[in-house]
N, C-alpha and C positions, 0 to 999 in steps of 0.2 A: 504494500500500500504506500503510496506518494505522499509527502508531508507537502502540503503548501504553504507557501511565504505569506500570506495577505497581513495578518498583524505586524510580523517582525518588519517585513519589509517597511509599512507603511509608519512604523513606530522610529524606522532609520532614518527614511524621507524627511518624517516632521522635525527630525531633528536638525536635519540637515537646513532644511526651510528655515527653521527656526532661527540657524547661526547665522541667517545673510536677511534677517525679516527689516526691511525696509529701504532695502537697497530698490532702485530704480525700475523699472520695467519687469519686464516677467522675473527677472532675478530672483526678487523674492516671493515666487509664484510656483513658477516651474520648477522639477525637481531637476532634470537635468541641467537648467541655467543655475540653478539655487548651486549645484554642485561644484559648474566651472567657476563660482563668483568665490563662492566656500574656498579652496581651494586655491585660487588666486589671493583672495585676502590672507592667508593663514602664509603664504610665502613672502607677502610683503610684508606681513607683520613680521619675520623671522628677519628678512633683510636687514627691514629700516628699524631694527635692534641694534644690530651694530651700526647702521650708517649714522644712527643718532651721536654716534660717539665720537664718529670722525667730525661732525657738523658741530658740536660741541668743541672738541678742540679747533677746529677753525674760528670760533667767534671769540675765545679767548683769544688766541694769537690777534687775531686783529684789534680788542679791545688794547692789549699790553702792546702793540704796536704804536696803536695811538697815543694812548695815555706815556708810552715812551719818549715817541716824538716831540711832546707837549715839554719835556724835560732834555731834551735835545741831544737823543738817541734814538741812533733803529733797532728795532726790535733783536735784531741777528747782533747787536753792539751790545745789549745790553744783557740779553742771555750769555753770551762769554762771558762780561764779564761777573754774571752771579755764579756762573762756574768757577772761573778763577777766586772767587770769593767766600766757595762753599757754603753758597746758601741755599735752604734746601727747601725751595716752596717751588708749589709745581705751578704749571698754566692754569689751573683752574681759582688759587689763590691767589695769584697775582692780577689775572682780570677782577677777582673781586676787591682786592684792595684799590685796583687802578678805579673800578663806578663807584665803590662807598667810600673809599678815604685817600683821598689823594695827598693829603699833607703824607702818610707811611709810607704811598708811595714814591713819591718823590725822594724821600730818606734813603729806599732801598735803591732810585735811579742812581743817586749822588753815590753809595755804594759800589754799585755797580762800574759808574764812570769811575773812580781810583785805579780800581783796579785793573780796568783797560789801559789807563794812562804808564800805571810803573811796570 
């Protein structure tokens, strides 16, 4: 005797339905569109996981770029010299010092510039 799908099947559908409900057109309608959207969203959510991280350190670097400039270094000037300086704050603390406190920052640019110099 044949076992037939009609519940489980229909019970996978909605779920599937389910994880794309409101997307545009038949998307969130059709099972077979609901699937390629399903599917495609759950790839881009895994991508733009990591791409958020590389778009994050891009808008620091340009934040500490700026707020460097502002203090009469480029960005590539000023990282040297917090190497040769041994100071140990990354890009994401340094853009934050550069939007909320520019007077520290500026301490660690003047910092930085010694160290270039000798």
């Amino acid at each position: 005797m044949r076992v037939k799908t009609g519940v489980v099947r229909r019970q996978k559908h909605k779920k599937i339905i389910g994880m794309v409900k409101g997307q545009w057109g038949s998307r969130g309608v059709l099972f077979r569109r609901s699937n390629e959207a399903m599917l495609k969203s759950l790839f881009y959510a895994y991508r733009d996981r990591r791409q958020r991280r590389r778009q994050f350190r891009r808008l620091w670097i340009i934040r500490i770029n700026a707020a460097a400039r502002q203090n009469g270094l480029s960005y590539s000037r000023m990282m040297h010299g917090l190497k040769l300086a041994n100071v140990a704050l990354d890009r994401k603390m340094l853009a934050d010092l550069a939007v909320r406190d520019a007077e520290t920052f500026r301490k660690i640019a003047a910092l930085s510039q010694q160290y270039i110099r000798a």
